[in-house]
C-alpha positions, 0 to 999 in steps of 0.5 A: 528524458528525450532518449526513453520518450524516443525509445518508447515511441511516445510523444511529449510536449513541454508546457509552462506556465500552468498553475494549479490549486493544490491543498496539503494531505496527510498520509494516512495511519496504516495498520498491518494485520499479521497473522501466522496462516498465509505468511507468504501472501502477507509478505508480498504485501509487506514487500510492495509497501516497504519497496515505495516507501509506504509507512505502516504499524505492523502488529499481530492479529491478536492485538484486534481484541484490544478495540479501539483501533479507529483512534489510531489507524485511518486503513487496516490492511488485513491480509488472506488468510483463508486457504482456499481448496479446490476440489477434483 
């Protein structure tokens, strides 16, 4: 640790002794929205999510149809899916 704080020419002070309250969390139930028009942004996503270790359901777009999605995800992560045009 000295080594990189060194490197980065940072400064780091040791402490002890401190005590913090803390409480449990959940981790919350994510839903991944797949949808087959913009599949390279939703892999990018996808990508940072696995690369943390972050957990997911992943399932396809039709699947919104069938409702009743509060009772199983907490945050639904819907990619774009709009091409955006430029024009000249």
């Amino acid at each position: 640790m000295r080594d990189s704080i060194n490197t980065l020419g940072l400064t780091a002070y040791a402490t002890t002794g401190l005590t913090v309250k803390t409480h449990a969390l959940t981790v919350p139930r994510i839903g991944y929205v797949h949808s087959w028009q913009r599949t390279q942004d939703e892999g990018w996503v996808r990508a940072a999510l696995d690369h943390y270790g972050v957990p997911y359901t992943y399932f396809a777009d039709q699947k919104l149809r069938d409702g009743n999605l509060r009772a199983k995800y907490d945050v639904i992560i819907f990619p774009t899916v709009v091409e955006v045009q430029c024009s000249r």
